[in-house]
C-alpha positions in Angstrom: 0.0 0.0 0.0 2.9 2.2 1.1 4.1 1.6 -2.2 1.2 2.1 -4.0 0.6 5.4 -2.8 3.8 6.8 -3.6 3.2 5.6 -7.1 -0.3 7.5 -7.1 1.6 10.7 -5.4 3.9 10.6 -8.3 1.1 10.4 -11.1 -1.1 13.3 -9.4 2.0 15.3 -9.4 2.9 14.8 -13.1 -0.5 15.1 -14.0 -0.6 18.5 -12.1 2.7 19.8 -14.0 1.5 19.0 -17.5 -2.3 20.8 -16.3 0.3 24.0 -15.4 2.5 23.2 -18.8 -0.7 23.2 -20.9 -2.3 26.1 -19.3 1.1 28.4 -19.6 0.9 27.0 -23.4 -2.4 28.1 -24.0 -2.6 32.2 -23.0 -0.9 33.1 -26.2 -3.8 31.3 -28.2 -6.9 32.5 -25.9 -4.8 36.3 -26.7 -5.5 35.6 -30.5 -8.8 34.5 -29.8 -9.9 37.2 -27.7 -8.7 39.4 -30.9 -12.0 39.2 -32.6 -13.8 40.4 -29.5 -12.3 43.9 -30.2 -9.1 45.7 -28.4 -10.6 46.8 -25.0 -11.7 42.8 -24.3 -7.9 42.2 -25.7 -6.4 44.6 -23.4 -8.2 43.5 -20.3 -7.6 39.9 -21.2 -3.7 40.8 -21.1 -4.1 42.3 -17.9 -5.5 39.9 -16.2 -2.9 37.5 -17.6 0.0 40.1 -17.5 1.3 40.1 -13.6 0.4 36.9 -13.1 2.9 35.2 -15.7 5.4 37.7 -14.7 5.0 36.8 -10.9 5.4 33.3 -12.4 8.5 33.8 -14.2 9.8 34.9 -10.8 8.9 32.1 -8.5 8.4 29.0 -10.4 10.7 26.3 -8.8 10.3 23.7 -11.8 12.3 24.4 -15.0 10.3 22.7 -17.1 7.0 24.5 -16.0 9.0 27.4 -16.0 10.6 27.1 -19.3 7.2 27.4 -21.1 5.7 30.1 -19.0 9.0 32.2 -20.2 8.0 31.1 -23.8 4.4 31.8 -23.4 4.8 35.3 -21.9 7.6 35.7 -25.0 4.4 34.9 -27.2 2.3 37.1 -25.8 4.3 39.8 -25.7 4.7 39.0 -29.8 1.0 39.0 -29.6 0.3 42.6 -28.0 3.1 44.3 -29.3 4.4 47.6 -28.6 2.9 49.4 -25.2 2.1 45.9 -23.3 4.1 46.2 -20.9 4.1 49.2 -18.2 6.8 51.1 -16.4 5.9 48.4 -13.7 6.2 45.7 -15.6 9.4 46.7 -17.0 10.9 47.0 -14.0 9.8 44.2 -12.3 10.7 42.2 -15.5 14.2 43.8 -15.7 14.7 42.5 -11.8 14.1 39.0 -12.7 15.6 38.4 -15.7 19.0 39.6 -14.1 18.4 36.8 -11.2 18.4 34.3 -13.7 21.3 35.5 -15.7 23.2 36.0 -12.2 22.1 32.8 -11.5 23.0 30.9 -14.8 26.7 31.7 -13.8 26.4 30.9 -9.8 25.5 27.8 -11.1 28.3 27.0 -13.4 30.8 27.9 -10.6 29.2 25.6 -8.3 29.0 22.6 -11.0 33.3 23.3 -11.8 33.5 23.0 -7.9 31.3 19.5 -8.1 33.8 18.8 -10.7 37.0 18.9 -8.1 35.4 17.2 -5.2 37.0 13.8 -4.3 33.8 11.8 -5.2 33.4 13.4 -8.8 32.5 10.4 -11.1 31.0 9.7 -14.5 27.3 9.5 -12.6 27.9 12.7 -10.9 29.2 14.4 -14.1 26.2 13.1 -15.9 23.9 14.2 -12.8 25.7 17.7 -13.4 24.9 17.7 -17.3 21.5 18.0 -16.5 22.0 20.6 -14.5 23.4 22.5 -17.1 21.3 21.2 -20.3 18.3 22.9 -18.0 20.3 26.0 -16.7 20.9 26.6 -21.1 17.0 26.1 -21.9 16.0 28.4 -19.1 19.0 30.4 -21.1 16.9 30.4 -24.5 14.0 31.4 -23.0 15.4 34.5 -20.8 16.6 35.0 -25.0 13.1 34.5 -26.5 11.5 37.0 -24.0 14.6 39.4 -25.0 13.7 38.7 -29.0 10.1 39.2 -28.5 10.3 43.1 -26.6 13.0 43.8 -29.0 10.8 43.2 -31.8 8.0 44.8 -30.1 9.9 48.0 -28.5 12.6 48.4 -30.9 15.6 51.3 -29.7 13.1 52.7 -27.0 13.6 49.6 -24.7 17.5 50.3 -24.6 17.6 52.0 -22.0 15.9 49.3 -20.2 18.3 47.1 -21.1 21.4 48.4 -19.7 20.7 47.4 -16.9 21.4 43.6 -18.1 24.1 44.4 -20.8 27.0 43.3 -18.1 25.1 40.0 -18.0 25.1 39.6 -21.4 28.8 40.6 -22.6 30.4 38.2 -19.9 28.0 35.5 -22.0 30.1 36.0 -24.8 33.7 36.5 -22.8 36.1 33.7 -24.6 36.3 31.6 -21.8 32.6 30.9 -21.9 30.8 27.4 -22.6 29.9 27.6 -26.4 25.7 27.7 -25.6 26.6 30.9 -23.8 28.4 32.8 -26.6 26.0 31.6 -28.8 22.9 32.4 -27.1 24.4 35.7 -26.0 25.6 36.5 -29.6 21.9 36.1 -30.2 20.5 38.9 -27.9 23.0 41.3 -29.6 21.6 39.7 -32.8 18.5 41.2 -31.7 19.9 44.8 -30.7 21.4 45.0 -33.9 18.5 43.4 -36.0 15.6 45.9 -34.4 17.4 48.8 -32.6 19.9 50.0 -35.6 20.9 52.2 -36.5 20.9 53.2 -32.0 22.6 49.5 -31.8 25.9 51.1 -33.0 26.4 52.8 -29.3 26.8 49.3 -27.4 28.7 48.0 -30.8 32.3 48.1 -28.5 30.7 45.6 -26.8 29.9 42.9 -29.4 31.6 43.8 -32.9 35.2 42.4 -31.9 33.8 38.8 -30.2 30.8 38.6 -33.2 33.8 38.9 -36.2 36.1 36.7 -34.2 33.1 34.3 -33.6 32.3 34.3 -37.0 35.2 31.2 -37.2 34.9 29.9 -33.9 35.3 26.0 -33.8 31.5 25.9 -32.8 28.8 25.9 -35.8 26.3 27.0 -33.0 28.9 30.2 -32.5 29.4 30.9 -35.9 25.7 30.8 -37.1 24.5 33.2 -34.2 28.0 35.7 -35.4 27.4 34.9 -39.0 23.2 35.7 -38.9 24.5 39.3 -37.0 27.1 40.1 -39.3 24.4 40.0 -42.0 21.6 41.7 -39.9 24.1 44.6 -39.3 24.3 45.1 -43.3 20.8 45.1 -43.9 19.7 47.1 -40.4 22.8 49.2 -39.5 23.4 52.6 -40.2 26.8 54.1 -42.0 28.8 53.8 -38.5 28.8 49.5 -39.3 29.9 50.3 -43.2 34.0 49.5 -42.0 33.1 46.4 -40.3 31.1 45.1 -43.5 34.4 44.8 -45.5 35.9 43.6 -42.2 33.7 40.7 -42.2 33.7 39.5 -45.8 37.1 37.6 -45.7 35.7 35.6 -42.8 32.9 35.0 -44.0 34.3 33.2 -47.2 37.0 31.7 -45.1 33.9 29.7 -43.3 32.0 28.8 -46.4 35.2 27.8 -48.4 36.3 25.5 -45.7 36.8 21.6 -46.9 33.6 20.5 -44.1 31.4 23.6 -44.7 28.7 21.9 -45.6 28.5 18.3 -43.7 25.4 18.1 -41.8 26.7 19.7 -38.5 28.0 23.0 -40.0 25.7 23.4 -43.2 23.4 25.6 -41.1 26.2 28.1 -40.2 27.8 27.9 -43.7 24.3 29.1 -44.8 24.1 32.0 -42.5 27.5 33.3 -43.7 26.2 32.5 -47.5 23.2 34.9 -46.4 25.1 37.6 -44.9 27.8 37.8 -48.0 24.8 38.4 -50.0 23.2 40.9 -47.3 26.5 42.5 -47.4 26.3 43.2 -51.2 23.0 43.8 -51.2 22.9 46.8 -48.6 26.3 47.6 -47.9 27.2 46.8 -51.9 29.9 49.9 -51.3 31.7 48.3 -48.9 32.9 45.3 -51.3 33.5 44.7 -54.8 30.3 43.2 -56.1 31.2 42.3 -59.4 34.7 40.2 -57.8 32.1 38.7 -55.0 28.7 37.7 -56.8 30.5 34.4 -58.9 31.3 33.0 -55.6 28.4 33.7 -54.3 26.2 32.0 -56.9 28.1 29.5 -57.0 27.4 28.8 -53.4 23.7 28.4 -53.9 21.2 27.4 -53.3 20.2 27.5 -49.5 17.6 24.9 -48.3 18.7 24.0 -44.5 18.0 27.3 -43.4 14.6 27.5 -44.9 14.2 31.9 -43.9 17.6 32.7 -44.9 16.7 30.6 -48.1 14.0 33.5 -48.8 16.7 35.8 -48.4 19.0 34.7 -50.9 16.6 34.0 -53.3 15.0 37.7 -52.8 18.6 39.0 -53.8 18.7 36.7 -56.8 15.1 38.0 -58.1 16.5 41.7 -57.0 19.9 40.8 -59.7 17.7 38.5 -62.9 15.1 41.2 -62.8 18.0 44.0 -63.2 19.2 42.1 -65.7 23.1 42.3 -63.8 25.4 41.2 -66.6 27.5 39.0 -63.8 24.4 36.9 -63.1 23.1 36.4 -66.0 26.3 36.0 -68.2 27.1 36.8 -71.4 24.7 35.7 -73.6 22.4 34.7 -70.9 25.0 31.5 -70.5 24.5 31.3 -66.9 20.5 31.0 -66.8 20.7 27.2 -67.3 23.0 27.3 -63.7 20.1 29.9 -62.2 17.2 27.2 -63.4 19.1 24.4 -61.5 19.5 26.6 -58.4 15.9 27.4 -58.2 14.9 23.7 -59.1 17.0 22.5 -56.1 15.5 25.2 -54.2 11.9 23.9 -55.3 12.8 20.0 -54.3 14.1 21.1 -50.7 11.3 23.0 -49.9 13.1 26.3 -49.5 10.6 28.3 -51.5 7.6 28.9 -49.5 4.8 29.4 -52.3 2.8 31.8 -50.4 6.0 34.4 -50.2 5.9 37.1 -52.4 9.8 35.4 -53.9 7.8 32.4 -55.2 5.7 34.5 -57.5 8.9 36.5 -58.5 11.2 33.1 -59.4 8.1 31.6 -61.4 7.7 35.1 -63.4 11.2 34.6 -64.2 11.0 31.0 -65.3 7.5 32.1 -67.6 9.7 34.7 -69.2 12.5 32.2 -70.2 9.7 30.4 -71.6 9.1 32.6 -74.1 12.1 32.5 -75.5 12.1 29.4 -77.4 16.0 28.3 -78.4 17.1 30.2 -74.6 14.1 28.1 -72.5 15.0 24.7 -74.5 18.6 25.4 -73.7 17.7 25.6 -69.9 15.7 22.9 -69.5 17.7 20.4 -71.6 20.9 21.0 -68.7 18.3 19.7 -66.2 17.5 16.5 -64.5 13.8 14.7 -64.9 13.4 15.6 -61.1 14.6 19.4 -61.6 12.3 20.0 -64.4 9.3 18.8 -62.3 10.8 20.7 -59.5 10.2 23.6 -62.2 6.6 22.5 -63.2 5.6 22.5 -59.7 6.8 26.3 -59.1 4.9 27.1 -62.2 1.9 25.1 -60.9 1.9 26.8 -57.5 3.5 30.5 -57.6 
């Protein structure tokens, strides 16, 4: 019996935890439900909701319910938008999310002193992995909340944020575990991405480690440098122009590499792809285009990273539909290349067909087409499956 009622006391208590996991899950939907009841029933909703998942955030003792309250109140934020959140709020948020990033390191200290005790084994190491793999996820999520009043608040919430920007640069100190520098890479990913071109006055903090990064021996690393590198040629201002040119030797240096593109470091090879093309795109006066762009279409296409995918193939349209001599080649030689990289794009799934780039790479396939001797000429240098790769853009764009 004794037995069987710590059995039942551990079911009730699961049971209770995935009733508090679901009901953190769900306030983001009731939010865009409550959307077609007007804005005052939305408003009043989110306050209702508001100070409780904050409080929440604060006190929850279990990671895992805790986790998905941070990425619910993340959502909601994403949800509401810009003036959700009160002076209040702010404050108290601010307050906690420094007690977990002071905490994050507390913990790693006492986990290296677990590590030199005289009974360290393989069980306790494994014991302390846990430990960690939880203290990173809670990590991510103190990240997502960051992302989502970023993209809400843009350069007014800096201010705010000073008051964790110590946190965050000793995340991406060299001596740092790799999840750190790459999830704190990521928060200045966001500055950069939605507070440029104000970003530029915190950029001594970040430019240096994101460009040496950019080659750092962990894909995670180099995808979260590479991704800002290209966010701060399409979103900063003139003051980023020097570190453009800066950063497109490194960037080759990573995609060049002989293992660029085995299955662990594809993902960050495509991020520095993307940003060479960012780079020419919106900073084209920081590097010489016409030297660059044969590389670079030679690199694609991009179908890991399915949204930096619709990047590059945004900046292809932007090039065929200016007719740029490079791309196209003399003669329009290269368009049978330019057919294959869209076909390959097609069969990965990297063209989404209800993106505006779908439509534009199908227009440029129907005006090949026309062409008679030029659209025969493309389609004989292509596979069966690349040509019904082709059919089914046509079909669906």
């Amino acid at each position: 019996m004794i037995e069987q009622a710590f059995e039942d006391s551990d079911y009730i208590s699961l049971t209770i935890k995935r009733v508090r996991v679901a009901a953190a899950e769900s306030m983001p939907l009731l939010l865009e439900c409550a959307r077609v009841r007007g804005p005052e029933y939305l408003t009043q909703m989110w306050h209702f909701m508001c100070d409780a998942l904050i409080k929440a955030i604060g006190t929850e003792p279990d990671s895992d319910v805790l986790s998905e309250i941070m990425h619910s109140f993340a959502k909601c934020i994403e949800v509401m938008g810009d003036g959700c959140l009160n002076n209040e709020h702010f404050e108290e948020l601010g307050g906690i999310l420094k007690a977990k990033l002071e905490e994050h390191f507390k913990n790693q200290e006492l986990r290296q002193v677990k590590r030199q005790d005289e009974d360290y084994d393989e069980q306790v190491e494994e014991s302390l992995q846990d430990e960690d793999d939880n203290d990173v996820y809670i990590l991510t999520k103190v990240s997502d909340i960051l992302h989502s009043i970023f993209s809400s608040y843009k350069e007014k919430v800096l201010p705010w944020f000073e008051q964790l920007l110590p946190l965050i640069v000793n995340l991406i100190c060299p001596h740092r575990p790799w999840p750190d520098r790459q999830w704190g890479l990521c928060i200045f990913d966001d500055v950069i991405e939605h507070c440029s071109p104000a970003s530029f006055k915190y950029a001594e903090y970040f430019l240096r480690p994101m460009l040496q990064y950019v080659c750092d021996s962990s894909p995670e690393v180099r995808q979260a440098a590479a991704y800002g590198l290209g966010v701060m040629a399409q979103y900063g201002g003139d003051n980023y122009r020097p570190f453009c040119t800066e950063a497109l030797p490194l960037l080759v240096r990573v995609i060049q590499s002989v293992d660029s593109k085995t299955k662990e470091n594809v993902n960050a090879t495509e991020n520095c792809i993307s940003a060479v093309g960012k780079i020419m795109k919106f900073k084209p006066d920081c590097v010489n285009v016409e030297e660059v762009l044969p590389h670079w279409l030679s690199w694609l296409p991009l179908h890991e990273d399915k949204e930096e995918a619709v990047q590059t193939f945004s900046y292809l349209c932007d090039l065929i539909e200016s007719n740029h001599p490079i791309v196209l080649g003399p003669n329009n030689t290269n368009l049978p290349k330019i057919f294959s990289i869209i076909a390959e794009g097609e069969m990965h799934e990297a063209i989404k067909h209800e993106d505006p780039c779908a439509k534009r790479l199908a227009n440029v396939v129907r005006q090949v087409q026309t062409s008679g001797g030029l659209w025969t000429e493309c389609i004989s240098h292509l596979s069966p499956e690349h040509q019904a790769a082709i059919q089914e853009l046509l079909n669906s764009a």
